[in-house]
C-alpha positions in Angstrom: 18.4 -6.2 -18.8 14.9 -6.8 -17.2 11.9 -4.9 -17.5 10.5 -3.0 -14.9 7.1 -1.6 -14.6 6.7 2.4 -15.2 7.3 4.6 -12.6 4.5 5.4 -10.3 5.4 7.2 -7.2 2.1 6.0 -5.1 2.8 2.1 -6.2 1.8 0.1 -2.9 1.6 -3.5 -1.8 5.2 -3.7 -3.1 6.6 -7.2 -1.1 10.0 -7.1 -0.3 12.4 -9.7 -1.5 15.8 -10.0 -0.6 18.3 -10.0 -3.8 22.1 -9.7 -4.5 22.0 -8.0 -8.1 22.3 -5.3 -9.9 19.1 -6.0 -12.2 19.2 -3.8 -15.2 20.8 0.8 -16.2 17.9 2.4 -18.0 17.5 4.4 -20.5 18.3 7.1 -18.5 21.9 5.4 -17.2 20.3 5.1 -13.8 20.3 2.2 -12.4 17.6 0.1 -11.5 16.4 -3.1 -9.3 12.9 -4.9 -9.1 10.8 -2.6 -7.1 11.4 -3.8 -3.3 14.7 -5.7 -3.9 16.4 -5.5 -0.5 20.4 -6.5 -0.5 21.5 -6.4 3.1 24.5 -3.4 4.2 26.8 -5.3 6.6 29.6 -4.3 9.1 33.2 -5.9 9.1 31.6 -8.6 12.0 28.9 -9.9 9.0 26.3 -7.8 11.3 23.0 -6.4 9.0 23.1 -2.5 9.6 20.6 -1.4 7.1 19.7 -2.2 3.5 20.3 -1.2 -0.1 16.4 -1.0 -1.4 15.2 -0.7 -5.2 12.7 1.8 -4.5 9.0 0.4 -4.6 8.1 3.3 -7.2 11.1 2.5 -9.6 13.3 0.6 -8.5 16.2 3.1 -8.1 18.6 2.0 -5.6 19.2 3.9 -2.5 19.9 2.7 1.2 18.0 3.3 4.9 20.1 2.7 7.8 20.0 1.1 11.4 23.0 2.8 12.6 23.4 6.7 12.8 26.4 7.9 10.4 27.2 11.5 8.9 24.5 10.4 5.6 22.0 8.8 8.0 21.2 10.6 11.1 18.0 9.4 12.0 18.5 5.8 11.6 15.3 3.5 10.7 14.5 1.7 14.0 13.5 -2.6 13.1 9.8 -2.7 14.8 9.0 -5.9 13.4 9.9 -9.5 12.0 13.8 -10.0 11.2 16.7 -8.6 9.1 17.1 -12.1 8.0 14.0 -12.3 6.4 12.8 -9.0 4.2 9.5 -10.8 4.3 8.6 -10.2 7.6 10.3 -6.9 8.3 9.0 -3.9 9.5 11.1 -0.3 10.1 9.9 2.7 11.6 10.1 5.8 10.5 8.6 6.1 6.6 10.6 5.7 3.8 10.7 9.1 1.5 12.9 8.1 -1.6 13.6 11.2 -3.4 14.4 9.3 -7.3 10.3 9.9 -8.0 8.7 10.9 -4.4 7.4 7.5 -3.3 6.8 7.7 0.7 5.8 4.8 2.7 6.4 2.2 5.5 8.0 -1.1 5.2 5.6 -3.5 7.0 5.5 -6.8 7.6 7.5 -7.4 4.3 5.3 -5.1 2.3 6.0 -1.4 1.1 2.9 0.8 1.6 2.8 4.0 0.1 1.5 6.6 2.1 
């Protein structure tokens, strides 16, 4: 298990890094990344259609999407840098994650709280 810093719903300046692991279930049996862990959602072709994000407030896992579906249907629209680099990725619209209320944008690889 890692630590992970305490909760705080208006954490910002968050940079995105891309990761491939499960880091650590709380206390709480939640489970939990590094605050802006990014692990890429893929298509049968190998084609990035969103992400899996550890939210920047803490680190609870949840996904945004590029493609509409029946759970996303306002997909995040890529405005900025590459899917194959989290560093330099920007989406539009916000980011609400509803674990503990953090809202923000994803720009240029860093997580802004609104």
């Amino acid at each position: 298990m890692s630590d992970h810093p305490q909760i705080d719903p208006k954490r910002t300046g968050v940079k995105a890094h891309l990761t491939y692991s499960v880091d650590s279930v709380g206390a709480d049996h939640i489970i939990r990344g590094v605050p802006g862990g990014m692990t890429p959602i893929t298509n049968n072709r190998g084609v990035i259609e969103g992400f899996t994000i550890a939210c920047p407030g803490c680190g609870v896992w949840g996904g945004i999407s590029f493609v509409a579906s029946e759970h996303f249907t306002n997909p995040w629209r890529v405005t900025g840098g590459s899917v194959l680099d989290v560093t330099t990725l920007s989406v539009m619209d916000s980011i609400l994650k509803h674990c503990c209320g953090w809202h923000g944008y994803l720009r240029n690889g860093v997580f802004e709280s609104c």
